[in-house]
C-alpha positions in Angstrom: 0.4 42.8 -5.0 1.2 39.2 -5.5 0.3 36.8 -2.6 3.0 34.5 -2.5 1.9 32.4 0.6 1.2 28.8 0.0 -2.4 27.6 0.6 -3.8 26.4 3.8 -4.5 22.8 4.2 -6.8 21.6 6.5 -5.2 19.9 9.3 -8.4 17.7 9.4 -7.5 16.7 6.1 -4.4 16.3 6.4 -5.2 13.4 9.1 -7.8 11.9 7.6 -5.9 11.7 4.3 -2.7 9.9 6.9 -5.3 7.5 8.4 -6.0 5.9 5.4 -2.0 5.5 5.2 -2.9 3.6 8.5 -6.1 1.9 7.1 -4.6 0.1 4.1 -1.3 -1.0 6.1 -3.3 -3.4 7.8 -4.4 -5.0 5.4 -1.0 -5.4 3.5 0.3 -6.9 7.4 -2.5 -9.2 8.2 -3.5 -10.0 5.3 -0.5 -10.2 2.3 2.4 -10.5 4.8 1.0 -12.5 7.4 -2.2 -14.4 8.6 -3.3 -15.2 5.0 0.0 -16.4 3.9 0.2 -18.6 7.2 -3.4 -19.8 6.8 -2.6 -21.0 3.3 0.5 -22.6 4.1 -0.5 -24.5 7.4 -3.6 -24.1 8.2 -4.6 -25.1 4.5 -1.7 -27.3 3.6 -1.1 -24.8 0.7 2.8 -24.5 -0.8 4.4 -20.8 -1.0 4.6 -21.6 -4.4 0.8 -20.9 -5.1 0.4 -18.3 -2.1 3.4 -16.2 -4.4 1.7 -17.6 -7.3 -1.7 -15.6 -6.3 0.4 -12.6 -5.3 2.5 -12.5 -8.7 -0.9 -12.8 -10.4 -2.5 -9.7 -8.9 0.6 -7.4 -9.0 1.3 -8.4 -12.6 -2.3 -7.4 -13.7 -1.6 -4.1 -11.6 1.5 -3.6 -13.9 -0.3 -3.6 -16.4 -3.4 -2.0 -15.9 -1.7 0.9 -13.2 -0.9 3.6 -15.9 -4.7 3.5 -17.3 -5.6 3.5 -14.3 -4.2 7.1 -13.9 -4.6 7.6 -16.7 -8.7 7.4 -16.5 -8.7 9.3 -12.6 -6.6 12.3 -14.7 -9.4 12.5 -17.5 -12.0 12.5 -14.5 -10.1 14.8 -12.6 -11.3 13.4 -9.7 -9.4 10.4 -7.2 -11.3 10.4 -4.2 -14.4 8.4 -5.7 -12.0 5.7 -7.2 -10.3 5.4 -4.4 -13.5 4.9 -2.2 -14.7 2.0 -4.8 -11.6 -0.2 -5.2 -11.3 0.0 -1.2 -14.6 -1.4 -1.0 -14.0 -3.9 -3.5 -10.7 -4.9 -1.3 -12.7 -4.7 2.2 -15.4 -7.3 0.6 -13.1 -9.3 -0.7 -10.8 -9.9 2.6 -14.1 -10.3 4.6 -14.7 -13.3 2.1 -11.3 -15.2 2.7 -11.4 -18.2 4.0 -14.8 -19.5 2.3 -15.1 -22.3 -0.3 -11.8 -23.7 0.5 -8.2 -23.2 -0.7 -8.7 -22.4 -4.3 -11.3 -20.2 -4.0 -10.2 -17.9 -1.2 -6.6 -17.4 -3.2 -9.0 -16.2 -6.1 -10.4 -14.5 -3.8 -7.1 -12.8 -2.0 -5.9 -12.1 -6.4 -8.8 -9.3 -6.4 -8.4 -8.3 -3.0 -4.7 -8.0 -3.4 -5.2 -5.8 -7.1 -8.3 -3.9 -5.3 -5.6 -2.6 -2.7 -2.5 -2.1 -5.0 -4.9 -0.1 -7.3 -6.2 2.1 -4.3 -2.8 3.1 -3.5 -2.5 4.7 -7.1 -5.8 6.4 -6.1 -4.1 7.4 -2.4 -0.7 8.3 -3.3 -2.3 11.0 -6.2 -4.2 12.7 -3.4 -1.0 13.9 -1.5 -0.8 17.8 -3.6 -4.2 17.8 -2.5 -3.4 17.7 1.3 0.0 19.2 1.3 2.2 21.9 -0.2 5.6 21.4 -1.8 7.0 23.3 1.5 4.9 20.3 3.8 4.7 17.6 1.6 7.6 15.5 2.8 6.3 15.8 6.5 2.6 15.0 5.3 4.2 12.3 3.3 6.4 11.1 6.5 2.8 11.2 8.9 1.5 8.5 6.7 4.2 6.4 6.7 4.5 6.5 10.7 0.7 6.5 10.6 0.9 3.2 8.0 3.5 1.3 10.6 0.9 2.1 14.0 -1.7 0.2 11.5 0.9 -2.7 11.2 0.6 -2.1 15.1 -2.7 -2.5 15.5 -3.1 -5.3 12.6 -0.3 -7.2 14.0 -1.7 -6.2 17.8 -5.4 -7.3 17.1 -4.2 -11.1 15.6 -1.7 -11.6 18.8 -4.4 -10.7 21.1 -7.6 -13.1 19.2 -6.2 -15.2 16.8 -6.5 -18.2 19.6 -10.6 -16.9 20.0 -11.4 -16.2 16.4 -9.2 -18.4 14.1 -7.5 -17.0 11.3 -11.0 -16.7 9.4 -11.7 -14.5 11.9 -8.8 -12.3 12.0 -9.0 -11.9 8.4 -13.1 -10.5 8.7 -11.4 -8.3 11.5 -8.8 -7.2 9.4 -11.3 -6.1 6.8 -13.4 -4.4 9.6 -10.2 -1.9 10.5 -9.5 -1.1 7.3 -12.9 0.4 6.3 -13.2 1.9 9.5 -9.6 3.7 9.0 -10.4 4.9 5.8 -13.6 6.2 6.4 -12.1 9.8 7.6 -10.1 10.2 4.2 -13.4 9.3 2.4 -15.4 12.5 4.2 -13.1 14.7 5.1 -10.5 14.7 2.2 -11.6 17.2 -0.3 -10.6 17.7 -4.1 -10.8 21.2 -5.1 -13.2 21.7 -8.6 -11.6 21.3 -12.0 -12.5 22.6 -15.3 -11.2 19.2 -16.9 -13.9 17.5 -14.7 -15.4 14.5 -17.0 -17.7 12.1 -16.0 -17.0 8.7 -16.7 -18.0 7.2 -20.2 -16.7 5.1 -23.0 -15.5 8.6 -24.6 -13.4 9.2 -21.3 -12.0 5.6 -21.1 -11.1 6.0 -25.2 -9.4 9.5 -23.6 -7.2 7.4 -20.8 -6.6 5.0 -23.3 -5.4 7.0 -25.9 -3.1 9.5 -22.7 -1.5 6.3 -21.9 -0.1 5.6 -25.5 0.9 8.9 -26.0 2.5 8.8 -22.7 4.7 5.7 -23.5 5.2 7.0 -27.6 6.7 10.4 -26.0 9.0 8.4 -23.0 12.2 8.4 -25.4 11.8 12.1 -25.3 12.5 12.1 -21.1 15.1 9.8 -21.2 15.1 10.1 -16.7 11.5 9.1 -16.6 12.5 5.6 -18.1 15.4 5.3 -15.8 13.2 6.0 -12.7 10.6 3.1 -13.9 13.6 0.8 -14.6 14.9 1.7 -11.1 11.7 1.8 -9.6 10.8 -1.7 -10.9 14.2 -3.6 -9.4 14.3 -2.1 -5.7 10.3 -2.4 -5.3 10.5 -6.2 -6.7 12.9 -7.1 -4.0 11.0 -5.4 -0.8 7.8 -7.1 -1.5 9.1 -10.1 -2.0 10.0 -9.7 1.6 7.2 -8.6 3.0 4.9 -11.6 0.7 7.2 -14.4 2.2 7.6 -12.3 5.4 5.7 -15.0 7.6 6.1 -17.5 6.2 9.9 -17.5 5.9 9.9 -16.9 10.0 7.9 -19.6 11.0 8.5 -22.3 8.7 12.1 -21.9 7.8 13.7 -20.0 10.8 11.4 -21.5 13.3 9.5 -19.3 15.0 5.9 -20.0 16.4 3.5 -17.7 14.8 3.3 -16.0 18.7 6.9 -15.2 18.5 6.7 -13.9 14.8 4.3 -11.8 15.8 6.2 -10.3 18.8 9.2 -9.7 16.9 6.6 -7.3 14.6 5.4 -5.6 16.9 8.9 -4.6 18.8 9.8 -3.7 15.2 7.5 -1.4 14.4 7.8 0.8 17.8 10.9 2.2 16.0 9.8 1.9 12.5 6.9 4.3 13.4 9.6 7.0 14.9 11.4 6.6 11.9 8.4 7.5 9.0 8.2 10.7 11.1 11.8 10.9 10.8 12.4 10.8 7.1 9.6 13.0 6.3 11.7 15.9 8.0 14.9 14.6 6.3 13.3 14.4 2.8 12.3 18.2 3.2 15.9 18.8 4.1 18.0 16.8 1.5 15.2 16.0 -1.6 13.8 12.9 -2.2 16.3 11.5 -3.9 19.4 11.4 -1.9 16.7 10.2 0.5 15.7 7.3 -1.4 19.5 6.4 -2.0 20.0 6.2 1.9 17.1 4.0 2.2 18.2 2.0 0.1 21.7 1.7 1.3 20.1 0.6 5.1 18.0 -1.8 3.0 21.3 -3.6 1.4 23.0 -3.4 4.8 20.3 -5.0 6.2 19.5 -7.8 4.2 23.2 -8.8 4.6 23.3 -8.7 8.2 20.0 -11.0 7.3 22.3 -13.4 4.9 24.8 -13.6 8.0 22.7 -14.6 10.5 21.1 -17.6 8.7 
């Protein structure tokens, strides 16, 4: 007889796994969205212009190193151990903000910034491995809520020292929480043993290599997989764009003090928290993608109740 019941996931797992969700968020508040960009621009008497500049620079080497990436964590069969060594690299690298001057902490936040982006392709692959395809939209939707308490706590944390520690200071914080948040999905989250296992050598790195070519040779043949990239690229572009200029656009240009920038967050991301948990239930009910197309509708609506306003 058959035993058609899904596989248990731990619940312990499953927490740990939404912590790190919580972990990394702080990181991309404190650090991409807020206090860095803030420090450079008037603390530092750095322009946008080379704040963005450092950004573009670490997402665009993302783009084009993401699908090898993958590529080399499918040949290893493993994610977990990347995932643990690029968050690392990101933690050291934020704790080191803020020394040498200007220049150097911007080179500084590029590797920081493509340490983080390239744990997420780490974090986001581990999701079969803590859910099933019947949970996987509510494990999915505990991370997000999970992600906006650590834009809570991020955001929470600067309000509450930034006058006491500086921004230097908040950013070594910042570094602190995110190591400490991600510890759990580091012990606890565990990848169950593959025969495809390889360790990690020049001949598995020729392997990723030679997946990814294939990979983009064969994309004519699955003609909705280049339209989801496509689409992907031009609604993702947008929303971090927001959420680089995020702080900097409030204070400087709308004319908010950093305390009331920071208030406005937090209030925001009471609801924002309630709603991650709620669109985990509504992907189970109506699929991802009608999903995604309502998001996305809010998202317009939004930005031009934004345009109307200013």
């Amino acid at each position: 007889m058959v035993n058609h019941e899904p596989p248990r996931v731990s619940r312990l797992a499953v927490l740990s796994w939404a912590l790190y969700d919580l972990a990394n968020t702080i990181f991309s508040m404190n650090i991409v969205s807020l206090y860095f960009s803030l420090w450079v621009v008037n603390v530092m008497g750095g322009s946008d212009a080379a704040y963005g500049a450092a950004n573009s620079l670490s997402m665009g080497l993302m783009f084009l190193t993401a699908p090898l990436l993958g590529a080399i964590s499918d040949q290893a069969a493993r994610r977990v151990p990347f995932l643990i060594v690029t968050t690392l690299l990101c933690v050291t690298f934020t704790a080191l903000l803020g020394l040498g001057g200007l220049t150097l902490s911007l080179l500084l936040f590029v590797v920081a910034n493509y340490m983080f982006q390239a744990g997420l392709v780490f974090y986001d692959a581990l999701l079969p491995v803590v859910s099933t395809e019947h949970s996987r939209g509510k494990v999915g939707g505990l991370g997000i809520g999970l992600g906006y308490l650590g834009s809570f706590i991020g955001v929470g944390s600067g309000l509450l020292l930034l006058d006491r520690i500086g921004y230097v200071g908040v950013f070594r914080l910042s570094a602190l929480l995110f190591l400490l948040f991600a510890l759990p999905c580091f012990f606890f989250v565990k990848e169950p043993r593959s025969a495809r296992a390889r360790p990690l050598t020049r001949a598995t790195l020729r392997n990723a290599l030679r997946q990814v070519t294939t990979t983009f040779a064969h994309a004519r043949r699955f003609p909705g997989l280049v339209r989801f990239l496509i689409g992907h690229f031009f609604y993702t572009d947008p929303v971090n764009t927001i959420i680089v200029f995020m702080g900097v656009y409030v204070t400087n240009e709308v004319g908010f003090t950093s305390t009331q920038a920071q208030i406005v967050l937090l209030v925001s991301i009471v609801a924002a928290v309630a709603g991650g948990l709620g669109w985990g239930v509504v992907v189970d009910r109506i699929g991802p993608k009608r999903s995604l197309n309502m998001v996305l509708i809010l998202w317009m609506a939004a930005m031009v109740l934004a345009i109307a306003i200013a």
